[in-house]
PDB file of N, CA, C and O in Angstrom:
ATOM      1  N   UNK A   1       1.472   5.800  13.373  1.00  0.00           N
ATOM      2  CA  UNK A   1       0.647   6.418  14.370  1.00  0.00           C
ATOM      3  C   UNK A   1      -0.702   5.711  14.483  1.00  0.00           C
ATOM      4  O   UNK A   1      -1.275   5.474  15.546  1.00  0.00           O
ATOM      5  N   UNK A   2      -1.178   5.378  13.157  1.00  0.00           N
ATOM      6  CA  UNK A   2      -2.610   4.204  13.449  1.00  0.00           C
ATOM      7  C   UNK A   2      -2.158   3.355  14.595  1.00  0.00           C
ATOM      8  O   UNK A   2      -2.775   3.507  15.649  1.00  0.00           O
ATOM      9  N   UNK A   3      -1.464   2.738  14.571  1.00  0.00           N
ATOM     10  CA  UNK A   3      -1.343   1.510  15.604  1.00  0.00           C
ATOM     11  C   UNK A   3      -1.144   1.862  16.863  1.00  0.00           C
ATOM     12  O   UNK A   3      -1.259   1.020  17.754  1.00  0.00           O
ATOM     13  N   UNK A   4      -0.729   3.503  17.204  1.00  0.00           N
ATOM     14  CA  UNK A   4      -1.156   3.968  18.697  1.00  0.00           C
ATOM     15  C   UNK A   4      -2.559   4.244  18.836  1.00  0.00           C
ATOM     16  O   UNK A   4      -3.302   4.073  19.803  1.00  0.00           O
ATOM     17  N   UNK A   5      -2.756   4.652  17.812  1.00  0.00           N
ATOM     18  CA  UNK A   5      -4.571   5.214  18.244  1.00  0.00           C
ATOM     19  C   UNK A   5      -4.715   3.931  17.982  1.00  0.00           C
ATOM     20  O   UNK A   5      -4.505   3.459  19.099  1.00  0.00           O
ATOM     21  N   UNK A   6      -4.860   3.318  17.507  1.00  0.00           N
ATOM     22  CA  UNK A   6      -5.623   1.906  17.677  1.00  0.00           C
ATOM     23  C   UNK A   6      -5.965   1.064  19.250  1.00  0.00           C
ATOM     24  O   UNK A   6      -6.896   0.385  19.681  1.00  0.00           O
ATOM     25  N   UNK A   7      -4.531   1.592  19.826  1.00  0.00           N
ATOM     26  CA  UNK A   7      -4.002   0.993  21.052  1.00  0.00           C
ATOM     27  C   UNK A   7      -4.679   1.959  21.806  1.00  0.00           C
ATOM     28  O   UNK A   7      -5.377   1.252  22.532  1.00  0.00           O
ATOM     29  N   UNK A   8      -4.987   3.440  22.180  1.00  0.00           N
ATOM     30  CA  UNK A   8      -5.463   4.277  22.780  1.00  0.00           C
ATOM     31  C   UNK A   8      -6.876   3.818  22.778  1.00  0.00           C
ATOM     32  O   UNK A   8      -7.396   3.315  23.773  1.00  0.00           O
ATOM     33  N   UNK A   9      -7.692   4.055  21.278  1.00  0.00           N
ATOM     34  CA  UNK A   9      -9.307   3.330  21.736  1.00  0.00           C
ATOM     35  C   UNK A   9      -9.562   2.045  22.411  1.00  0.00           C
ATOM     36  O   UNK A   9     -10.575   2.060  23.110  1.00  0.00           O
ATOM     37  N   UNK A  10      -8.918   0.959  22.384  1.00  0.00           N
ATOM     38  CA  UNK A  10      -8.988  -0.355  22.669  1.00  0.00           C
ATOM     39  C   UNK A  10      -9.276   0.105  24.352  1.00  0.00           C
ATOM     40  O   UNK A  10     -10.299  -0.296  24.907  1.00  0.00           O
ATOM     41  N   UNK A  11      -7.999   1.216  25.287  1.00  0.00           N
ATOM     42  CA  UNK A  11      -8.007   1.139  26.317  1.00  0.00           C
ATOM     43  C   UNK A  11      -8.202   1.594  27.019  1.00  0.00           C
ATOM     44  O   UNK A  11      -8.020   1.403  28.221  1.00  0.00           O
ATOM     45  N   UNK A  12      -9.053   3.060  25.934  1.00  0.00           N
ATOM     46  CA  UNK A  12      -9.935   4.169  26.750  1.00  0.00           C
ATOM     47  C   UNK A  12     -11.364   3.719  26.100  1.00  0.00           C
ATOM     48  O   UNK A  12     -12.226   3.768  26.978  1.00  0.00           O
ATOM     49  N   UNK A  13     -11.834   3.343  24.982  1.00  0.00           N
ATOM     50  CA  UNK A  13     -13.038   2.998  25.025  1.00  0.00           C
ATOM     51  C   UNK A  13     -13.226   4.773  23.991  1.00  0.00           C
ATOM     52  O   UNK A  13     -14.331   5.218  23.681  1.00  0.00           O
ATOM     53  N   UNK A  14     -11.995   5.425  23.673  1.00  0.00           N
ATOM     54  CA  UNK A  14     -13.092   6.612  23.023  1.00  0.00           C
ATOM     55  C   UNK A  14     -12.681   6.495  21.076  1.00  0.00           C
ATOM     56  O   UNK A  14     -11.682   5.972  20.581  1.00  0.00           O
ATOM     57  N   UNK A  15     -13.414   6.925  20.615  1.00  0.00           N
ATOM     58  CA  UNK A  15     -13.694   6.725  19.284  1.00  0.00           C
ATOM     59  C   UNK A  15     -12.482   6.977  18.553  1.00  0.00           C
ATOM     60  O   UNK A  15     -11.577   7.246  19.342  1.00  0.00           O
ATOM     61  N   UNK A  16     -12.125   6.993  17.395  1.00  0.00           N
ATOM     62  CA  UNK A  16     -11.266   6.962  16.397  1.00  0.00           C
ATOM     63  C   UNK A  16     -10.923   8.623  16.390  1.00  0.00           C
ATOM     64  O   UNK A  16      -9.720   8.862  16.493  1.00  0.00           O
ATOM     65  N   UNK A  17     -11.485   9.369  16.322  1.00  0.00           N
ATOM     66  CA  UNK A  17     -11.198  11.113  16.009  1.00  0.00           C
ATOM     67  C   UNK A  17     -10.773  11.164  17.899  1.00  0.00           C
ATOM     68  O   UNK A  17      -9.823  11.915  18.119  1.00  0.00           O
ATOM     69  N   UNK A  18     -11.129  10.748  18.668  1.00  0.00           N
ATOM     70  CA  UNK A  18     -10.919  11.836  20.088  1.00  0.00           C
ATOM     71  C   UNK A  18      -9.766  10.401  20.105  1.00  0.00           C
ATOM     72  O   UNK A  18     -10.059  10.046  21.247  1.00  0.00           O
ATOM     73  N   UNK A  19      -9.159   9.811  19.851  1.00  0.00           N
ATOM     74  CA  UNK A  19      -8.142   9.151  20.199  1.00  0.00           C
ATOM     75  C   UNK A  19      -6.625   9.435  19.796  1.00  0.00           C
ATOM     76  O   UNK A  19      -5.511   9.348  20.313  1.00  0.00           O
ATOM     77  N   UNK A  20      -7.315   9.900  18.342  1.00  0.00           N
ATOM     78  CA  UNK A  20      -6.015  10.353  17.453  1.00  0.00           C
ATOM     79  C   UNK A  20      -5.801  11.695  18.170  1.00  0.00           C
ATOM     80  O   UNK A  20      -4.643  12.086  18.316  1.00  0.00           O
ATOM     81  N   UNK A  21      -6.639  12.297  18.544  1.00  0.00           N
ATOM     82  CA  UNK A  21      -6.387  13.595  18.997  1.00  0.00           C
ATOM     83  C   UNK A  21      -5.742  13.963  20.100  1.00  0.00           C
ATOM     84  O   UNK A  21      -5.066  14.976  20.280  1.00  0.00           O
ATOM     85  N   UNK A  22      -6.078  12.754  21.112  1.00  0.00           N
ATOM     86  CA  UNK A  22      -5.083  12.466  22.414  1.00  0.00           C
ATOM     87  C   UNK A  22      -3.870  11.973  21.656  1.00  0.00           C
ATOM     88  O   UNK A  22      -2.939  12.778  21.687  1.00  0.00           O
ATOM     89  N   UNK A  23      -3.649  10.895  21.007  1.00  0.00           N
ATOM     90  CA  UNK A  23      -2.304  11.097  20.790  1.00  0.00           C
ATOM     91  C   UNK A  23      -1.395  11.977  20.183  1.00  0.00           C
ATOM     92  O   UNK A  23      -0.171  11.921  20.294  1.00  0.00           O
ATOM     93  N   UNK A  24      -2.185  12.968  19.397  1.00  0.00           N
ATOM     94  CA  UNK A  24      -1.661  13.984  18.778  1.00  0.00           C
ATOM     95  C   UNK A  24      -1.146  14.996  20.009  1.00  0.00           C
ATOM     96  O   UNK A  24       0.034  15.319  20.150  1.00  0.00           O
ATOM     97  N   UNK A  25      -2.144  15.399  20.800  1.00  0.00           N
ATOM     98  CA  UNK A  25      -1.720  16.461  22.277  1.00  0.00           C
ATOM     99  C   UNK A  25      -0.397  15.645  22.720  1.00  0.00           C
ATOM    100  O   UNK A  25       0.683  16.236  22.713  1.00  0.00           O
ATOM    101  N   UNK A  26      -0.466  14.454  23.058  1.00  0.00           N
ATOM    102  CA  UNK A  26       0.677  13.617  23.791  1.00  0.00           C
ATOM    103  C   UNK A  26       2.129  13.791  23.212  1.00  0.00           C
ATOM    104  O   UNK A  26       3.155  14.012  23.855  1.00  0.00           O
ATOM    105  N   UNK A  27       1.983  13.638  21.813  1.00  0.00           N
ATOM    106  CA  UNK A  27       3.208  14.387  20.754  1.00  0.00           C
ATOM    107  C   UNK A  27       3.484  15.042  20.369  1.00  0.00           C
ATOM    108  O   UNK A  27       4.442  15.091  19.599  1.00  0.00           O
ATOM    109  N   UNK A  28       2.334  16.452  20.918  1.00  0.00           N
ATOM    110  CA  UNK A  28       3.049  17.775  20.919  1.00  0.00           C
ATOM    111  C   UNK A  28       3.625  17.840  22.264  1.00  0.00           C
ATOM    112  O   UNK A  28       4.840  17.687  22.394  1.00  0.00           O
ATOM    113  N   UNK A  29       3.121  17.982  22.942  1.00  0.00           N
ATOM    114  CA  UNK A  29       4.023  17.786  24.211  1.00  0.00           C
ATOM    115  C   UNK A  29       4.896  17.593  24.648  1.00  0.00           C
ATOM    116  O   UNK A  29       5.498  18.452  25.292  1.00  0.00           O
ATOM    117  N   UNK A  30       5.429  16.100  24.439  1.00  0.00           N
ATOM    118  CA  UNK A  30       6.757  15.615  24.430  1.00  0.00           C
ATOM    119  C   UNK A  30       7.428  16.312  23.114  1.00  0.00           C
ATOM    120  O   UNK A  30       8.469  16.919  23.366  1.00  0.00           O
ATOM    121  N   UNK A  31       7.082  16.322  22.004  1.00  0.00           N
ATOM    122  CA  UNK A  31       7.770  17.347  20.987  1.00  0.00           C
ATOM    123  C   UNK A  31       8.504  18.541  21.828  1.00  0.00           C
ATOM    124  O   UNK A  31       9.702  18.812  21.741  1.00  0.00           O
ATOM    125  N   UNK A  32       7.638  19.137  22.581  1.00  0.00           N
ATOM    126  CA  UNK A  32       8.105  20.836  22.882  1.00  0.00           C
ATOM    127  C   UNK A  32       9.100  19.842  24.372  1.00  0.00           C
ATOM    128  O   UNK A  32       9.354  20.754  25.159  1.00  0.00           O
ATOM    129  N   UNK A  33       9.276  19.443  24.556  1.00  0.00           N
ATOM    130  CA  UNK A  33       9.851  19.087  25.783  1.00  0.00           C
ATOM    131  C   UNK A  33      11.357  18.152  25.493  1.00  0.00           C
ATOM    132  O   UNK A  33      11.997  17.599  26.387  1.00  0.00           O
ATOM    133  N   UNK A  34      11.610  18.149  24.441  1.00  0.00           N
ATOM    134  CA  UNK A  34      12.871  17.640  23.554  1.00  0.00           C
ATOM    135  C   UNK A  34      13.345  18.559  22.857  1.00  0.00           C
ATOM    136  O   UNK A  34      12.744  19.607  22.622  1.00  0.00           O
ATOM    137  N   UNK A  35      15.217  18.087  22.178  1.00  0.00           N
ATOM    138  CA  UNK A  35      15.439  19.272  22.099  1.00  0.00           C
ATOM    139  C   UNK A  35      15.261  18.815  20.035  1.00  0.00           C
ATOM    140  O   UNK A  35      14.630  17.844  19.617  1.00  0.00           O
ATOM    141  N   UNK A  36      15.827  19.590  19.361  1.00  0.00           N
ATOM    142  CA  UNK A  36      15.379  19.517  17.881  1.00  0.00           C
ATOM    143  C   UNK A  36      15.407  18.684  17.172  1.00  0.00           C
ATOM    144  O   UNK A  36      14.513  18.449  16.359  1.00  0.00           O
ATOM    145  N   UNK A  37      16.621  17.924  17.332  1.00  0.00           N
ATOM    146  CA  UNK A  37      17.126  16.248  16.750  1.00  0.00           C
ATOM    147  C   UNK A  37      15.617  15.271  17.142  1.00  0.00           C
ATOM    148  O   UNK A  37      14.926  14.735  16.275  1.00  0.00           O
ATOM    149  N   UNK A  38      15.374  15.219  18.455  1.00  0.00           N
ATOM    150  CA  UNK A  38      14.756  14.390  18.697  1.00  0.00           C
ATOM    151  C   UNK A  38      13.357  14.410  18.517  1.00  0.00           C
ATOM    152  O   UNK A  38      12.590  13.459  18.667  1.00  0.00           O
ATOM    153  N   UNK A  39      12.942  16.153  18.014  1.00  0.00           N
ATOM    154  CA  UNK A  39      11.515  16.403  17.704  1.00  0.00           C
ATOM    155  C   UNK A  39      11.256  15.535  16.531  1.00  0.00           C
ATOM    156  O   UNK A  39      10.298  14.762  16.537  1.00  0.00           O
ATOM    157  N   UNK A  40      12.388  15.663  15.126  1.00  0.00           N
ATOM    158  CA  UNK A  40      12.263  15.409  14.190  1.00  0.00           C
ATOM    159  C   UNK A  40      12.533  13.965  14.305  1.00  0.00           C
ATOM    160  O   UNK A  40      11.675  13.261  13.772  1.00  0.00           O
ATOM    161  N   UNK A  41      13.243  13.522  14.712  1.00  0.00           N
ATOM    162  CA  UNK A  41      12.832  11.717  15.244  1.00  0.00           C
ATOM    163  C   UNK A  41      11.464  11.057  15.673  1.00  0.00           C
ATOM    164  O   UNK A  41      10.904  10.000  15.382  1.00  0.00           O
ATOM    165  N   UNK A  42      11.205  11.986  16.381  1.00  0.00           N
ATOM    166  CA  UNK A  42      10.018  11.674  16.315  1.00  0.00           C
ATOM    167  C   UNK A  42       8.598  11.731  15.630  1.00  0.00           C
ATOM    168  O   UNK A  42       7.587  11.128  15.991  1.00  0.00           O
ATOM    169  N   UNK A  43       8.705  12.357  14.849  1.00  0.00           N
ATOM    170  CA  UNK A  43       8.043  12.669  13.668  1.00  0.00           C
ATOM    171  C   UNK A  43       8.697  11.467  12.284  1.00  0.00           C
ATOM    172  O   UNK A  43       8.342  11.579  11.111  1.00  0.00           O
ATOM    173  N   UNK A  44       9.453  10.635  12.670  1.00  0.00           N
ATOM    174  CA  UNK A  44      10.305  10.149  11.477  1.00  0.00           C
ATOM    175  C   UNK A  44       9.700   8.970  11.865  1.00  0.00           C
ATOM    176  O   UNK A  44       9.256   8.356  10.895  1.00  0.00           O
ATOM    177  N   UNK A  45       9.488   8.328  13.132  1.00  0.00           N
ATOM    178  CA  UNK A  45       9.383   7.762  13.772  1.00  0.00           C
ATOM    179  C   UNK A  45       7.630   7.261  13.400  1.00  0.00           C
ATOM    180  O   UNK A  45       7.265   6.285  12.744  1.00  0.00           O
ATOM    181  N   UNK A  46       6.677   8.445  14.164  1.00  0.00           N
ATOM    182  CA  UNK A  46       5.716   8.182  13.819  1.00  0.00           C
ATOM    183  C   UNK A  46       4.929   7.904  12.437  1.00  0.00           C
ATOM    184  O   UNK A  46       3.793   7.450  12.308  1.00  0.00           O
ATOM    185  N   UNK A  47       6.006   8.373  11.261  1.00  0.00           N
ATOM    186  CA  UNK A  47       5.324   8.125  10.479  1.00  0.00           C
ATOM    187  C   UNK A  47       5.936   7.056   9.403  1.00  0.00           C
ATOM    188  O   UNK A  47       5.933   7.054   8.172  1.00  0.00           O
ATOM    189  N   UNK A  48       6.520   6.046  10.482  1.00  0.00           N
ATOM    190  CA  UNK A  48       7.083   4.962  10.121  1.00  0.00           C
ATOM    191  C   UNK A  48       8.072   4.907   9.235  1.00  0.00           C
ATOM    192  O   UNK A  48       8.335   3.959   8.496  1.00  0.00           O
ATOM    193  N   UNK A  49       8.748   6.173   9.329  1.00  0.00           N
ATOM    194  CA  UNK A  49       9.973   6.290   8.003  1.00  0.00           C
ATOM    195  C   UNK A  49      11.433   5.637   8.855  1.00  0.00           C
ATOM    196  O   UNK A  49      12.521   5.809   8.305  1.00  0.00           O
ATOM    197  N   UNK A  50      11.387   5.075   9.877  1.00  0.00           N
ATOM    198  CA  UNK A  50      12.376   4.873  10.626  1.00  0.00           C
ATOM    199  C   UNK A  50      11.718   3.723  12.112  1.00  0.00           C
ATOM    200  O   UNK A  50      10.549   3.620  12.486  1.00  0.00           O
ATOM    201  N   UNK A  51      12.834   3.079  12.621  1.00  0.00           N
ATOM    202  CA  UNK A  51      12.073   2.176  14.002  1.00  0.00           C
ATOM    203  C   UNK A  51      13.394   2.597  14.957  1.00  0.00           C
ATOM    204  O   UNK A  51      14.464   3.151  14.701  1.00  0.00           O
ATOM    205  N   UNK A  52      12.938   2.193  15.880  1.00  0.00           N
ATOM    206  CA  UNK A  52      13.682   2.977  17.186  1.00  0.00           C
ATOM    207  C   UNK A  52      15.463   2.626  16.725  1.00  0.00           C
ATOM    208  O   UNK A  52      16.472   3.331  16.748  1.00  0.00           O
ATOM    209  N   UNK A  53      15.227   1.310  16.356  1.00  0.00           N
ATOM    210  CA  UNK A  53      17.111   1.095  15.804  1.00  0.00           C
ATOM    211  C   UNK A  53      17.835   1.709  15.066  1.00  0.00           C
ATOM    212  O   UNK A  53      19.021   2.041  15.092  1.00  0.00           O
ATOM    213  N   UNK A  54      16.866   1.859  14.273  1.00  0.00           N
ATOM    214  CA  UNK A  54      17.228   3.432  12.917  1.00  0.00           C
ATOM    215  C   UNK A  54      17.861   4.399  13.707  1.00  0.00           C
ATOM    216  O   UNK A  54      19.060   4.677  13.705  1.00  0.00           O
ATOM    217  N   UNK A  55      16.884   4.936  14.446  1.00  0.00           N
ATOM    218  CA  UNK A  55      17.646   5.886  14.890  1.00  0.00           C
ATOM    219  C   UNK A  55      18.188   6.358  16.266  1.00  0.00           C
ATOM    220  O   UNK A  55      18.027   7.371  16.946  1.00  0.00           O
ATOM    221  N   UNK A  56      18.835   5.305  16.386  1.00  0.00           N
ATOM    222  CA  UNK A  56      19.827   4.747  17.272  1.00  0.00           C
ATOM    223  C   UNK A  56      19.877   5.635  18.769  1.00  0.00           C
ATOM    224  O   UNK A  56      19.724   5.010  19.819  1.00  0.00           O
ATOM    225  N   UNK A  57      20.070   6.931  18.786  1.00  0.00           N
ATOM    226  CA  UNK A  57      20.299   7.976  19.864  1.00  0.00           C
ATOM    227  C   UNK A  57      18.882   8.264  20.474  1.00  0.00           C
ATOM    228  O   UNK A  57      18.774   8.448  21.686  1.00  0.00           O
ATOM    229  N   UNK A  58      17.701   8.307  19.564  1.00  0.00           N
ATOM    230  CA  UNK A  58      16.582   8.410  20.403  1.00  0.00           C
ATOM    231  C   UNK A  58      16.211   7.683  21.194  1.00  0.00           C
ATOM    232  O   UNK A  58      15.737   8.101  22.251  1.00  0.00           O
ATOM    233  N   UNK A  59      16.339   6.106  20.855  1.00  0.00           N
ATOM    234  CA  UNK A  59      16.066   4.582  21.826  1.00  0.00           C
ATOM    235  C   UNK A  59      16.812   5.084  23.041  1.00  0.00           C
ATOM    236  O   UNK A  59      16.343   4.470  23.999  1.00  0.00           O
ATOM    237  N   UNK A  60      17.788   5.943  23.462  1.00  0.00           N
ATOM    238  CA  UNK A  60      18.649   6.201  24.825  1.00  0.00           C
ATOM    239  C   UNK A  60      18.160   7.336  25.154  1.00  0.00           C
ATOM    240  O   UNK A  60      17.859   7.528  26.333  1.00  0.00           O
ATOM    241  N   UNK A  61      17.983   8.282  24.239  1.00  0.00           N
ATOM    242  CA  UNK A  61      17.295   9.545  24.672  1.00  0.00           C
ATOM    243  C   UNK A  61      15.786   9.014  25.675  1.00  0.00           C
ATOM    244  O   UNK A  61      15.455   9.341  26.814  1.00  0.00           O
ATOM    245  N   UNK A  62      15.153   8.129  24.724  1.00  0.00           N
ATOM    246  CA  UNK A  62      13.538   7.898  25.691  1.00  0.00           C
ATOM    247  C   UNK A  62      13.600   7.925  27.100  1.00  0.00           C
ATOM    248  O   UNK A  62      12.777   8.307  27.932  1.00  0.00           O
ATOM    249  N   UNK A  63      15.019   7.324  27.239  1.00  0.00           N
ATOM    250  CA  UNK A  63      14.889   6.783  28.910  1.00  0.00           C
ATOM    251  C   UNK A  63      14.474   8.376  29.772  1.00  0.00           C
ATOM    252  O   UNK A  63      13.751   8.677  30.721  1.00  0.00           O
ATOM    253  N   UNK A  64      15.282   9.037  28.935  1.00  0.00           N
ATOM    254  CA  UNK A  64      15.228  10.545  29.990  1.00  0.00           C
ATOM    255  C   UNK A  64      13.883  10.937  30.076  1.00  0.00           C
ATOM    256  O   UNK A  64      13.530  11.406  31.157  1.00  0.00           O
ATOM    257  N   UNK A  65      13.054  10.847  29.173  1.00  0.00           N
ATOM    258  CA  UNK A  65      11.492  11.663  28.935  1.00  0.00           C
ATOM    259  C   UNK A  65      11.032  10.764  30.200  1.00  0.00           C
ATOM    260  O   UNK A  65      10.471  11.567  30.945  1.00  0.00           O
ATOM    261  N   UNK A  66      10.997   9.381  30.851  1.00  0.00           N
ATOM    262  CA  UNK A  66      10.357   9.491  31.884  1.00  0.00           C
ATOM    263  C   UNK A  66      10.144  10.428  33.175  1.00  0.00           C
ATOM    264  O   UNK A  66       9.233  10.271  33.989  1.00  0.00           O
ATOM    265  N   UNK A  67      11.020  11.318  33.225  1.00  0.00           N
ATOM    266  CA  UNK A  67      10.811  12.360  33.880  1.00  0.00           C
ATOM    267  C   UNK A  67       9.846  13.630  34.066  1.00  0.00           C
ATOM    268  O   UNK A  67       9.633  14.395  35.007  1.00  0.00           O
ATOM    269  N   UNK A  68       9.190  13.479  32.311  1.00  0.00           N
ATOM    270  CA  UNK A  68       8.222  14.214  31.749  1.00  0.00           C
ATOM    271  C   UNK A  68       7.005  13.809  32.427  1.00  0.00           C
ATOM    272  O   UNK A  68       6.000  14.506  32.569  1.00  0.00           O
ATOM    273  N   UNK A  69       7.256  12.130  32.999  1.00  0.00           N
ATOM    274  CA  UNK A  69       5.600  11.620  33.017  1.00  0.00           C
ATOM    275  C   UNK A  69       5.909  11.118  34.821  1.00  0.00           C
ATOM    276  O   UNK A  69       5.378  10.095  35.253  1.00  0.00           O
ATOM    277  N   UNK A  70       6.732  11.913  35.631  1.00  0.00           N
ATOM    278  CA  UNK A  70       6.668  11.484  36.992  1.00  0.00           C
ATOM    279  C   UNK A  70       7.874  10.505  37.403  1.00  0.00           C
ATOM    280  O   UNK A  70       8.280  10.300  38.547  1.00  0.00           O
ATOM    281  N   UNK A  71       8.403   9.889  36.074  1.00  0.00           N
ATOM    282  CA  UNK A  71       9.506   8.787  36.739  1.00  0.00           C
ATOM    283  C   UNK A  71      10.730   9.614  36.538  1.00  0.00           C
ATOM    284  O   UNK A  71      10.797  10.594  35.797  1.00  0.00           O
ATOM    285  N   UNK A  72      11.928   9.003  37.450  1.00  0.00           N
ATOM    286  CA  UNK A  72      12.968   8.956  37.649  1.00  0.00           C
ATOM    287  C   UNK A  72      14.217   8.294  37.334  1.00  0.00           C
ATOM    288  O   UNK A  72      15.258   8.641  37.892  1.00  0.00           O
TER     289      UNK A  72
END
């Protein structure tokens, strides 16, 4: 998860605490908007215990969450 907030301040310009915190809102969000498998993937995920190949069904699942953010 460092290396998203890292990526978030670089491209909003806001500090280390209000960055992590946007990405934290961003992953509850999509958390509640998936169904249980994939909450906990993602949590496996962020905390680097696993990479998208690991766990194989979420890398296909992502495609669907663009719908969450306007795409189709």
């Amino acid at each position: 998860m460092d290396e998203i907030v890292k990526i978030v301040m670089e491209k909003t310009g806001l500090g280390e605490e209000q960055a992590a915190k946007a990405v934290e809102a961003v992953l509850e969000y999509v958390k509640d908007q998936v169904s249980e498998p994939f909450d906990s993937m993602i949590d496996s995920f962020m905390k680097g215990e696993s990479s998208l190949g690991d766990i194989g069904g979420l890398a296909g699942g992502l495609g669907s969450l663009g719908g969450l953010f306007g795409k189709k």
